[in-house]
N, C-alpha and C positions, 0 to 999 in steps of 0.2 A: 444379825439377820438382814439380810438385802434389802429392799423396796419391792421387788417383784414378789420375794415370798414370804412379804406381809400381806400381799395384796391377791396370791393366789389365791388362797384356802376360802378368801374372802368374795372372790368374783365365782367360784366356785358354789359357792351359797345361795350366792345373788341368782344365778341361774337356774339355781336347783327350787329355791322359794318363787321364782317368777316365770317359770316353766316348766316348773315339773322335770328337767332335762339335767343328769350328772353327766358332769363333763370332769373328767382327770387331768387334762393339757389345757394351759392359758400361755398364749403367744403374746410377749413383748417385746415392744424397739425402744430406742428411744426418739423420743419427739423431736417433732422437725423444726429448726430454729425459728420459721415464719410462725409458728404457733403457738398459745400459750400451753404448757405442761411441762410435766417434769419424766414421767411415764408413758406412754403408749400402748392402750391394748389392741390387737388385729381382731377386728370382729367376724371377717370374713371366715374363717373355720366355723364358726357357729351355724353360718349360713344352711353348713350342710344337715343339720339335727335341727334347727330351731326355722321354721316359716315366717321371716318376719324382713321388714325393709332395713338393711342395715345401719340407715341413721336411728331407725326408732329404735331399734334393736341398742342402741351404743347409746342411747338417753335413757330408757330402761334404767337398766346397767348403772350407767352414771350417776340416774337419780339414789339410786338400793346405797349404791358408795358413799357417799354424800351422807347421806340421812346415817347408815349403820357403820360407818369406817370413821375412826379420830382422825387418823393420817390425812382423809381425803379431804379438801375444803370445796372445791367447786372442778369442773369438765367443760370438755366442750368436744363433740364429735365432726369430725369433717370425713366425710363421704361411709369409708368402713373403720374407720379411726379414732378409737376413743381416747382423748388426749386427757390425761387427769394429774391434775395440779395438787400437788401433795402442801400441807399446810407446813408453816414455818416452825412451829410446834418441834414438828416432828424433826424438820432438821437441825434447830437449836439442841433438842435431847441426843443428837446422835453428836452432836457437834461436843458438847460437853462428858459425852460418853469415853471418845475417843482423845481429849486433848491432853490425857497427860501419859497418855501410852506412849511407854516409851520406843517402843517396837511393832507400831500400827500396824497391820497387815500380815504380818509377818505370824506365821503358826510356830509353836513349841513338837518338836519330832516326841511322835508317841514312842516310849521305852519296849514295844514288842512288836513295834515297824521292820518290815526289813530295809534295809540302807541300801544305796545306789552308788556306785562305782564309776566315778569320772574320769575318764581319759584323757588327757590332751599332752600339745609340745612335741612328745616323742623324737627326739632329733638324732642325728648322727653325729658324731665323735670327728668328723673329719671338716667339723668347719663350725662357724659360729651360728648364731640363730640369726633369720633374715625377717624383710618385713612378712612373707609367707607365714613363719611361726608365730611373728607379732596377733597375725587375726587367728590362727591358733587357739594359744593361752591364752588370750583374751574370753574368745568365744567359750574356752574349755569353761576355765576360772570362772566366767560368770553363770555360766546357767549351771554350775558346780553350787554356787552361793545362792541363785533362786529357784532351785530345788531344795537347797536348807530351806529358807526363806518360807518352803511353801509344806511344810511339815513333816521332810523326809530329813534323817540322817545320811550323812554323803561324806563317803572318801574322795578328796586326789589322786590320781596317780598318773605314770607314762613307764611307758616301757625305753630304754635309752637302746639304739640302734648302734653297740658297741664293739660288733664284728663283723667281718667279710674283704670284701678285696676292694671297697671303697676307703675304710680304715687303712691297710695295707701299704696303701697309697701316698698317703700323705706320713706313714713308719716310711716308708722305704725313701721319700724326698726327702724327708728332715736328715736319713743315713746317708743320703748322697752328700747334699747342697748346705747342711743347715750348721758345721762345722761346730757342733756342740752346744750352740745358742739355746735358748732357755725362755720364759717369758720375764725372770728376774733379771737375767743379760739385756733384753732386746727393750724392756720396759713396755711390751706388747701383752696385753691379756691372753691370756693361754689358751681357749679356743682360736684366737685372732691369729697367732702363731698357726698352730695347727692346721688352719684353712688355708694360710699365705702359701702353705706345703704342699694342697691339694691342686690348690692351681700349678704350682710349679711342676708336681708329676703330668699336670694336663699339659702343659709347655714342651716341655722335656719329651714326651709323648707322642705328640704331634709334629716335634724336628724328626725324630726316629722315621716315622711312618712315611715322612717327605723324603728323608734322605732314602730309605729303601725303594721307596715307590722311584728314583732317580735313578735307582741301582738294577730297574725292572720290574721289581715287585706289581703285584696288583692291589690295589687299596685294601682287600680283603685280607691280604698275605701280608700285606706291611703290619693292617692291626694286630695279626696277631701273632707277628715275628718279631716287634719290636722289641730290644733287649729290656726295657723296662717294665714292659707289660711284665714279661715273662719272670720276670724277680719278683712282681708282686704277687702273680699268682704262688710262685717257690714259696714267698714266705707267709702267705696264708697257709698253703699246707704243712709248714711250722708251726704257726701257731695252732693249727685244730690238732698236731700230735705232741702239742704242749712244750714245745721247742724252751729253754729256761729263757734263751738269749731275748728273744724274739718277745715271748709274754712280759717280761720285766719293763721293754721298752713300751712295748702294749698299754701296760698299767701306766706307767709311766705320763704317757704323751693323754693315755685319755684323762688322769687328774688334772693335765695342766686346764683339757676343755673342761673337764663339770666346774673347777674352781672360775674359769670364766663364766659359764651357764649361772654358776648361782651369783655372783654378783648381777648379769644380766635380767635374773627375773627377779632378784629385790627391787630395781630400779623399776621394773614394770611392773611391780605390785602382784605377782601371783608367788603363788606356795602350793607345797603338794603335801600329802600324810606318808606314799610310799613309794617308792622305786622299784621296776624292774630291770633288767638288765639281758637284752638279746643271748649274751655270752652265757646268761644261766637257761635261759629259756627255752634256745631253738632246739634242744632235744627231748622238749616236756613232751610235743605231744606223740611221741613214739610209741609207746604203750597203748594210748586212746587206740592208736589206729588195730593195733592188734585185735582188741577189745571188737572194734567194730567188723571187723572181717571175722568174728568166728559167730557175731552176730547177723552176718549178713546185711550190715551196710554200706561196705567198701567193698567191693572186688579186686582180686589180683589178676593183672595181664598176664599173659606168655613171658616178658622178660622178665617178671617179679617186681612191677611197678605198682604201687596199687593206688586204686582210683575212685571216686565215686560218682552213680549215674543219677543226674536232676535235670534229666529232657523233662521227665516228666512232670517236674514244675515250672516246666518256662525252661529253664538256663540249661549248660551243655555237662557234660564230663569232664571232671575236676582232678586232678593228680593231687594226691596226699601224700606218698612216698616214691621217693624216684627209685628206677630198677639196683639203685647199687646203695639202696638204703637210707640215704641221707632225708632230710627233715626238708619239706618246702617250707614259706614262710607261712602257707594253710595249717601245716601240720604245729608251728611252732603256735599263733596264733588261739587253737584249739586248745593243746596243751598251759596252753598261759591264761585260758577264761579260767580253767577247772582249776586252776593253782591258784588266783586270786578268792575264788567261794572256801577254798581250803582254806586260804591264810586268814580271809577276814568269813569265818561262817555265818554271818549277819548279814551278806550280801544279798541282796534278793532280786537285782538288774542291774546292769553296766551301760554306761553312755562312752561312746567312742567319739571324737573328736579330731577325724580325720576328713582331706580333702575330696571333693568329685569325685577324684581322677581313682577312687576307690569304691566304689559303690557296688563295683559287681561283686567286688572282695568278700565286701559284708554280708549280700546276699547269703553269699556261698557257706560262708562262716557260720551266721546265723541258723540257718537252713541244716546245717552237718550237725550242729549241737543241738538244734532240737530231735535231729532223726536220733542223737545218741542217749535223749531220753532225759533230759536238764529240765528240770521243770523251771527256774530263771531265764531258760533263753529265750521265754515269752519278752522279760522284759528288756529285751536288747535293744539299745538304739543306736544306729549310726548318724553322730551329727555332721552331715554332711555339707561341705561350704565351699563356695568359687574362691577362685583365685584372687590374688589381688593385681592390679598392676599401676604402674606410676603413668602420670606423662610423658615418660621416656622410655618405657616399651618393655619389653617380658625382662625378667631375670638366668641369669645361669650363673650356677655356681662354678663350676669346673670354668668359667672363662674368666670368672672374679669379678661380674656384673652384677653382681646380688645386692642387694640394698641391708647394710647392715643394721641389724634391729638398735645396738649401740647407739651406733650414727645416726638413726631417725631419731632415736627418742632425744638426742642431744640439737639434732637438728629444731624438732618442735620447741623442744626449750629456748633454744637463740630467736626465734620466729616469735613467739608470746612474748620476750624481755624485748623486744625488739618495738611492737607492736604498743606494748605497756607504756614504752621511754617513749615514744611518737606521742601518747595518749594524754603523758605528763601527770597522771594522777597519785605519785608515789611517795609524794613530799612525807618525810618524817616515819621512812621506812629504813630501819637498818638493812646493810649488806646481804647477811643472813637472812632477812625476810623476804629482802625482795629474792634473793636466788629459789628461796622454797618457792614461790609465789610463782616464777618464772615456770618451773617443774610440774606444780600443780595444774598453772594453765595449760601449759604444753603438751603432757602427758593425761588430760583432760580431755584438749580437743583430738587427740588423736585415739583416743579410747571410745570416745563419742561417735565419731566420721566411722568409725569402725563396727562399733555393735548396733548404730541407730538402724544399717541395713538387715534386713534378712537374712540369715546365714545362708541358703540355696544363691543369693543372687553374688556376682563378680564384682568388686571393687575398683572402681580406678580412682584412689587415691592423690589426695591435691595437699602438698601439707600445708601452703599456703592457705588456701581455700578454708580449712578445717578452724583455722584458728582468726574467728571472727567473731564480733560483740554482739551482730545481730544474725536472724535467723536459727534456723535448728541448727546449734552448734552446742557443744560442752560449754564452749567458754560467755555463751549468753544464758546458759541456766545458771551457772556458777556466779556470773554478774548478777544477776538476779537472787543469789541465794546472800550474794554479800550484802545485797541493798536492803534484803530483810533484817538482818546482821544491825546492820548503821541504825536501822528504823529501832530495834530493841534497844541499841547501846544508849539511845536518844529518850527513849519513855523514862521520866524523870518522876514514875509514879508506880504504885505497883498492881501490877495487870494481872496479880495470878489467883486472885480470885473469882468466884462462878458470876459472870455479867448477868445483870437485871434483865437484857435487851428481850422485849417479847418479839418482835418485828425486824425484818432481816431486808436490805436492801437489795434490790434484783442480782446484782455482781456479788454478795458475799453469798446468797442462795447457790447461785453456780459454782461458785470455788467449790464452795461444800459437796455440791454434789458433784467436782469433779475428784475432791479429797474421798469421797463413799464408794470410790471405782478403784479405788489400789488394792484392797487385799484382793479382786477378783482380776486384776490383771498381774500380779502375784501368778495368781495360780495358773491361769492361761498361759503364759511364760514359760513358767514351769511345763507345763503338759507339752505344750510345740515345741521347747527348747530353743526360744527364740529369746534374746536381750532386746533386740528390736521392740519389742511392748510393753515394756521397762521404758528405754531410749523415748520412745517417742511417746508414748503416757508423761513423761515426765517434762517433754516440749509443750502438749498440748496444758497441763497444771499452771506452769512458768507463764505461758501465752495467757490465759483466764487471771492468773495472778495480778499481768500488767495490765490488763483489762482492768480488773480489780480497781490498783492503783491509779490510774489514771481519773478512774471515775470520783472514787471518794474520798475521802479526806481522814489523814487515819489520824496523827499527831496533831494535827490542827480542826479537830472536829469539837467543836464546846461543850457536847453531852460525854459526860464522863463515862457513861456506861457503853455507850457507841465506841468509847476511845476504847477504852478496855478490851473491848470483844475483837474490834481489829486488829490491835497487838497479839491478842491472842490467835486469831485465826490465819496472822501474816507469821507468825510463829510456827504454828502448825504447817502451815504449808513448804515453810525453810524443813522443818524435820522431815517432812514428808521427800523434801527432794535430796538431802541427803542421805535416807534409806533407801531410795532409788537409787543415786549417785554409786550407795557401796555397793548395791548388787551389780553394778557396774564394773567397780574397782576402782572410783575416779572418787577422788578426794574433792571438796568444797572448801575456800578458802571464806574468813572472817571479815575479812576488807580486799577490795580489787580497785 
């Protein structure tokens, strides 16, 4: 039970015995650092039902707490502000309540919940994942793990973007140019290959278009006369009429990418429960639509295209089937929500994990499955997030400027061992430890730099910058969680019994009561879908920590019962940051 709703039912009372006046809402903040308290209550609401000066009004009050509340020890009101100092008492029993949970904050999923459906990654087969998919799976992964965390059941998933004439592209380059090469030939990762093909048809492409435009062509007529275009479109229409040749290499060239995709998201720490796959999907939703035009929520034009009309909520008319039949990606889309509630019927809302630059999609998406009568499509969400960009300016893939997801995460690894060997802290670290150690920092600070923002807002990415010992960085909580680490390895006595201590020092009070704010920034988390209040809860804990540290004296304190209780609560607060950490995805090292 929180502080506030020990204290409600109770200021409730106090009002109802010293004025005759029920009130059901009590407004609190928390107190302002210049002040003494630990709670704040707004007395100014009252103003409007009770006739009274709003300091006397907050003494009143104060006094009732005081005299009939254990929790409360002493107040002090500053203008309509009733500041009230909760007793140590009470934080010592919460403090020993909570110190051997092994999973503080963290709720158990009720067995007749319904489960939430996480999205993310979703890539394409024609190249490898960049740092774009990096903030992705990131962002997917984490608010996938603090919506567990916060007592729902949660699937993984993505849908793999496995066909069209982008695929095509990089079949029909590897057919030209690629003389049978392989990823075991080339000793290149098999999306890596793949993509090297995508660019090459962009090459290849662009001399066409030049040499025709030379020959008279107009830019327009070169695009779409160029002899390569035009094979790739051929051999799409092979593949959609199941050509043997064409599919084989299909399958083919896309295992060589998923076998690189999955090494790629081991190294990044995410995992998924299930796959979809475009290639099975983009005809799901063909049926819906039927369904909905005999029900009068699609209309058919004159040419036999049909569409749906949402002027009327805002937005414009939407094509769901083109006039010669085929599936938009609305209509694929559609078909693939009702397929997922099919396969797992425990679903009860989906979280999508897709960029800005889609927003209206969702709308529209959203919007069509409720008119189709879904009762889950209340709980849709589009998690919606900016771009990222480096110091060196936007990405394209088709020109081979893309920042490989690979390559960064190897990059932050060389930047932390880098950073570590300057630091010189490492003596009596084997090989092995230090390479993990390097991985962990690296793949730390860049998980951090990454989810401490708000997913709505645009990254410009520093990987320099990220991986720093101070400041809100990963790699200065992880510092901080090793130092706790060192302090435990060092108690040379045993601290894991219940401390005598009655009296709590002003900085171990605050820890605590900033350790008493995680199962509810848990769940706030959870509800916004942000990692960002995770991230930076867990800056602000670290920060009060060294405060902590700095002040008192934990291994060299001469009351034993003092000594015990700081082990203990410097303990707690390392578990507390690595429960954070995982709903992050970012591993905490033992020594740094």
């Amino acid at each position: 039970m929180t502080l506030s709703q020990i204290l409600k039912p109770s200021i409730e009372k106090a009002v109802q015995a010293l004025f005759d006046v029920a009130i059901d809402k009590v407004e609190f903040q928390t107190t302002r650092k210049e002040f003494e308290g630990d709670i704040t209550m707004v007395i100014f609401p009252l103003l409007k039902v009770i006739k009274s000066n709003p300091v006397e009004l907050g003494n009143k009050i104060g006094n009732y707490l005081v005299e009939n509340v254990a929790e409360v020890s002493r107040f002090n009101v500053v203008s309509g502000f009733l500041n009230i100092v909760i007793s140590d008492e009470y934080y010592l029993n919460f403090f020993n309540d909570i110190r051997k949970e092994d999973k503080f904050g963290f709720v158990v999923p009720s067995p007749d919940d319904k489960a939430i459906m996480v999205e993310y990654s979703s890539p394409n087969t024609n190249k490898p994942l960049h740092l774009g998919h990096v903030r992705n799976n990131l962002l997917g992964y984490s608010v996938a793990e603090i919506i567990k965390a916060s007592g729902k059941k949660v699937y993984k998933t993505q849908i793999i973007n496995d066909r069209g004439i982008h695929i095509c592209k990089s079949m029909l380059a590897w057919q030209k140019f690629g003389n049978g090469e392989t990823p075991e030939s080339t000793g290149l990762k098999g999306d890596k290959l793949v993509g090297n093909y995508y660019v090459a048809f962009d090459k290849a492409y662009k001399e066409q278009i030049t040499q025709l435009m030379s020959e008279g062509k107009t830019e327009d007529e070169a695009k779409k006369q160029a002899p390569i275009i035009l094979e790739a479109q051929e051999m799409l229409l092979k593949w959609e009429a199941g050509d043997a040749e064409v599919i084989a290499l299909w399958k083919k060239m896309n295992q060589w990418v998923y076998d690189g995709f999955a090494t790629t998201y081991k190294n990044l720490g995410v995992n998924f429960d299930s796959y979809y796959y475009e290639s099975n999907t983009y005809l799901l939703g063909k049926d819906v639509v039927q369904i909905g035009l005999e029900k009068g929520i699609f209309e058919k034009d004159p040419d036999g295209s049909v569409w749906i009309d949402l002027t009327d909520e805002g937005l414009d008319r939407k094509i769901v089937l083109r006039s010669d039949g085929t599936a938009v990606y609305m209509t694929q889309d559609i078909g693939t929500a009702i397929q997922r509630v099919k396969d797992f019927p425990d679903v009860g809302g989906m979280v999508y994990t897709v960029g800005n630059e889609q927003d209206y999609h969702f709308k529209v998406l959203f919007l069509i499955l409720k008119k189709l009568g879904f009762d889950w499509s209340k709980n849709l969400y589009h998690l919606s997030y900016g771009m990222v960009d480096l110091p060196s300016g936007k990405m394209k893939s088709r020109e081979g400027t893309v920042v490989d997801a690979d390559d960064l995460m190897q990059e932050m690894t060389d930047t932390a061992q880098k950073i570590a060997e300057d630091l010189g802290k490492l003596d009596g670290y084997s090989e092995e430890e230090k390479s993990k150690l390097y991985k962990t920092i690296g793949l730390g600070a860049l998980k951090y730099y990454i989810l401490k923002v708000d997913p709505k807002k645009r990254i410009l990415f520093d990987p320099a910058e990220s991986v720093d010992f101070a400041g809100n960085t990963g790699s200065f909580i992880q510092y901080t969680y090793a130092r706790i680490q060192s302090i435990i390895r060092k108690a040379d006595f045993d601290f894991t019994a219940t401390s005598s201590v009655a009296e709590l020092h002003e900085k171990e009070k605050e820890l605590i009561k900033q350790l008493e704010l995680f199962p509810e920034v848990i769940q706030n988390a959870a509800q916004s879908h942000s990692p960002a209040l995770i991230a930076n809860y867990t800056y602000d804990l670290v920060r009060e920590y060294n405060s902590f540290y700095q002040a008192v004296s934990i291994l060299g304190e001469e009351d034993l019962d003092k000594k015990i209780f700081r082990v203990q609560l410097s303990k707690k607060v390392a578990d507390t940051i690595a429960l954070a950490f995982q709903l992050l995805g970012i591993d905490v090292p033992d020594r740094m």
